[in-house]
C-alpha positions, 0 to 999 in steps of 0.5 A, spaced: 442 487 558 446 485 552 443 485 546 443 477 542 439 474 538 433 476 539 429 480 534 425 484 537 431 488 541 434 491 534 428 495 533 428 498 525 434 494 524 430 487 527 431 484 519 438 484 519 441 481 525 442 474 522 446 479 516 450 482 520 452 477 524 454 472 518 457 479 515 462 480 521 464 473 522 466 472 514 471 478 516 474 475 521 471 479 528 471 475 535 465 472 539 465 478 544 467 484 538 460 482 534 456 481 540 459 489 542 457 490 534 451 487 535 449 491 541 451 498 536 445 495 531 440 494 536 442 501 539 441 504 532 434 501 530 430 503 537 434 510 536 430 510 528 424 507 532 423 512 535 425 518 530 420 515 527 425 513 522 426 508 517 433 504 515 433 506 509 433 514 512 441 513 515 447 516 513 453 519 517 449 525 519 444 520 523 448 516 526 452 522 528 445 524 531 444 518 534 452 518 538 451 525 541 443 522 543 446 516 548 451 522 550 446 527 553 442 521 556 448 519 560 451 513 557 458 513 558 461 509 554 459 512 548 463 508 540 465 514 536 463 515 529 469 510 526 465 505 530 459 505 527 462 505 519 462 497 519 454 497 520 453 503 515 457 500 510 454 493 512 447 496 511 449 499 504 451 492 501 445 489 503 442 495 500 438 497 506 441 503 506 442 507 499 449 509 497 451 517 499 449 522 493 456 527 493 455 531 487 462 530 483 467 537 484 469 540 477 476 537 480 473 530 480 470 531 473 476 534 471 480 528 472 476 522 471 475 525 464 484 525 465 483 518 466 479 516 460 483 520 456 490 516 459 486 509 458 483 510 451 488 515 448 495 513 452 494 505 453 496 505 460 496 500 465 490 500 471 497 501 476 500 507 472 494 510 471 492 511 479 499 513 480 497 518 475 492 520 477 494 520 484 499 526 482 494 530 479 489 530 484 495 533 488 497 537 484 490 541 483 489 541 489 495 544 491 496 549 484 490 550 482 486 552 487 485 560 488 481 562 494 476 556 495 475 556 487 478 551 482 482 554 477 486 549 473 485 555 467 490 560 471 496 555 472 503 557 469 509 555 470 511 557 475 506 553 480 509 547 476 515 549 479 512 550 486 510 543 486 516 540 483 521 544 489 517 541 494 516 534 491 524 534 490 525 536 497 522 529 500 523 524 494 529 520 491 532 523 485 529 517 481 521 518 484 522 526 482 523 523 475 517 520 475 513 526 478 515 530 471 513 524 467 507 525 470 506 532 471 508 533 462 502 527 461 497 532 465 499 538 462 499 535 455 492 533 456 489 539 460 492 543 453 489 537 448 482 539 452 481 546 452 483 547 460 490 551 459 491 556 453 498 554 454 502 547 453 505 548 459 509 541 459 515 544 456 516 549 463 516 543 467 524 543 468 527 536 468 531 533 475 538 532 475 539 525 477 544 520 473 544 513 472 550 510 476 552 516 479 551 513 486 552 507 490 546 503 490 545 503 498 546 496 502 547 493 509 551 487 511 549 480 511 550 480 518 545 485 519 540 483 516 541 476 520 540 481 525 533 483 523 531 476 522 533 473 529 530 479 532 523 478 529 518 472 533 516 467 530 510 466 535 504 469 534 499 471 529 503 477 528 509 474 529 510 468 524 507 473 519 512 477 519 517 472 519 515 470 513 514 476 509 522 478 512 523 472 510 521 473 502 524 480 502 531 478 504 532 470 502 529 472 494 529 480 494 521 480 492 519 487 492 513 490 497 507 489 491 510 482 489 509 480 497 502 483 497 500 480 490 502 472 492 497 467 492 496 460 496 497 457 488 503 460 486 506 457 491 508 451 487 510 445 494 511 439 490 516 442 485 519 448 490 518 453 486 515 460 487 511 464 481 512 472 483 508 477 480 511 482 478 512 490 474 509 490 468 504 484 469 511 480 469 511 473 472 517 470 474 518 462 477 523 462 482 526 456 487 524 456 493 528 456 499 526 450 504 527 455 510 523 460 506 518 454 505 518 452 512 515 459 514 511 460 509 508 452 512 509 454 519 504 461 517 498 458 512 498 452 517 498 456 523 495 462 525 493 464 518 485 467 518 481 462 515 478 465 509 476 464 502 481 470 500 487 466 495 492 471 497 498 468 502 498 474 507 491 477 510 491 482 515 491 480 523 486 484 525 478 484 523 476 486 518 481 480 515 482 482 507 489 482 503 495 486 506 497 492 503 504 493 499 505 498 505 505 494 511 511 490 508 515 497 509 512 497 517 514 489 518 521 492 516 521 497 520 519 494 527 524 488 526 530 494 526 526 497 532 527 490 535 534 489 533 536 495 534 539 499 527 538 503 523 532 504 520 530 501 513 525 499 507 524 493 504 529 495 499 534 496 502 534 488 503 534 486 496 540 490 495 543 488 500 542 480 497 545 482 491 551 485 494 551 478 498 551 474 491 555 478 489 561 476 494 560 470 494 561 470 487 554 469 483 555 473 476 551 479 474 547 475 470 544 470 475 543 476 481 538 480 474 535 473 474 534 473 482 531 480 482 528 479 475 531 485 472 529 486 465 536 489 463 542 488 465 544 495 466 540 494 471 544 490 474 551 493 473 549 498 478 551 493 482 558 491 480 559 498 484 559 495 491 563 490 490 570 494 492 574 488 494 574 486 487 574 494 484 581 495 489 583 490 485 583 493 478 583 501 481 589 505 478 593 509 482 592 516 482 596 520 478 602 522 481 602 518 488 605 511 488 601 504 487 600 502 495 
């Protein structure tokens, strides 16, 4: 019988019913999904009735116990673990349930102490510090751990070497840079602290990689027409993605810029837009009316009514701001669609570029458009534009001028 609102049916979990339904409607879940979810709550709590139990005595392991209980009673249908983690993380916010004690590993301790140091001492910014931090998570787990024990003490430089081949072998030259910038800051600290006998930033090799060596990579105006006609502008999903392609290749924005944007930095009456970009930078720029019209035809329509400010929020329950990543994903389906190669969010901001570029917009006002903040950044540029360079090229020495 399906399980509603009446108390007595949830057994040990009876006090927080009206809770947990509230909770799933602030989250955007549908009638039937909270009725199912609902259903679970009252399974778990005549479960701990007759373990004998109470609500504050679950954890992961009980709620297993509880599944692999329904299995052997015949219950065919049975939710996996990943079912029940809505109502375990509900029951801990309420403070029903206590929060997991895991004891922190010597890897744990290790690198909060790294990012206090990189706070106080360094004066990184909360970004820089987590990309930091998730390098050296990375690389003290795969280096500095021998035989199952952690052993940050016996890293040489030949392990730094190891990690760097590998990261090489699957980043650009550019994000390989950064990963000896970050593997020096973690070396410099582990030496400053006792851990590493030896100062061991200096045999982390550099990364050959030279600015302006290469073509900044683009794709035709047309293809990127392509991607937006391909993409439906019906539906949840539908209009969303829309409007984000929309932002990523009518005003370049950035993956992280699309995910930051809030309801008020959409300025209607003036048609402007303020983009949060790197560095806690804040740039204003015009907003196109087709890129306005489906921002409208999105925050008007299909957009999850939540008290969340940021423009874009997940289609699925639990609702909540999209993340940077899912940018990357709406691109790749709209090339799946369109049938091209696939591409990332970026390559739509070159590809903008370079077709101001051919429409004659000067250096300076495509920096302005993708908020560069130097020049030489822009350049780069310059080097797509080969209409204009055959213009200017000499002929190679000792062949005739065509």
């Amino acid at each position: 019988m399906p399980f509603g609102s009446t108390r007595r049916k949830a057994g040990a979990l009876a006090p927080q019913v009206e809770g947990y339904r509230a909770w799933l409607a602030e989250r955007g879940y549908t009638a039937l999904t909270a009725r199912n979810m609902l259903n679970d709550l009252g399974q778990v709590g005549l479960w701990l009735l007759r373990q004998g139990l109470d609500a504050a005595d679950l954890d992961e392991g009980r709620m297993n116990q509880h599944l692999a209980d329904l299995r052997r009673g015949g219950r065919r249908r049975v939710a996996g673990p990943p079912g029940l983690v809505p109502l375990l993380t509900f029951l801990r916010e309420a403070g029903v349930v206590p929060a997991p004690q895991v004891p922190p590993s010597p890897a744990d301790v290790l690198l909060e102490r790294y990012r206090c140091w990189m706070k106080s001492e360094r004066g990184l910014s909360a970004s820089t510090m987590l990309r930091y931090a998730n390098t050296a998570r990375r690389f003290l787990s795969e280096q500095a751990v021998a035989e199952g024990q952690f052993r940050p003490d016996s890293l040489t430089g030949a392990d730094l070497s190891a990690f760097l081949l590998r990261e090489c072998a699957r980043v650009s030259a550019g994000s390989a840079k950064g990963r000896v910038a970050e593997l020096r800051s973690l070396m410099r600290f582990l030496h400053l602290y006792g851990v590493t006998p030896m100062k061991l930033g200096g045999a982390v090799p550099p990364v050959g990689g030279w600015r302006f060596a290469a073509v900044p990579p683009t794709m035709a105006a047309g293809d990127v027409q392509r991607l937006l006609d391909h993409t439906p502008r019906h539906g949840t999903v539908g209009i969303r993605d829309y409007a984000i392609l929309m932002l990523v290749a009518r005003l370049g924005l950035r993956s992280i810029e699309v995910a930051r944007l809030l309801l008020d930095d959409v300025d209607w009456r003036c048609g402007e837009i303020v983009v949060r970009g790197k560095g806690r930078r804040e740039d204003r720029l015009p907003l196109p009316a087709d890129v306005g019209e489906a921002l409208v035809a999105y925050v008007a329509g299909p957009r999850p009514r939540l008290d969340a400010r940021h423009v874009f929020l997940t289609c699925k329950a639990p609702h909540g701001p999209i993340r940077a990543d899912l940018v990357g994903d709406v691109v790749e389906r709209a090339c799946l669609r369109a049938g091209t190669r696939k591409v990332g969010p970026h390559r739509l901001r070159h590809a903008l570029a370079a077709d101001m570029l051919r429409h004659g917009a000067g250096l300076t006002a495509i920096g302005q458009v993708l908020r560069h903040q130097d020049l030489a950044t822009t350049a780069l540029y310059a080097k797509v534009d080969f209409i204009a360079l055959r213009a200017v090229a000499q002929p190679w020495p000792g062949t005739e001028a065509a």
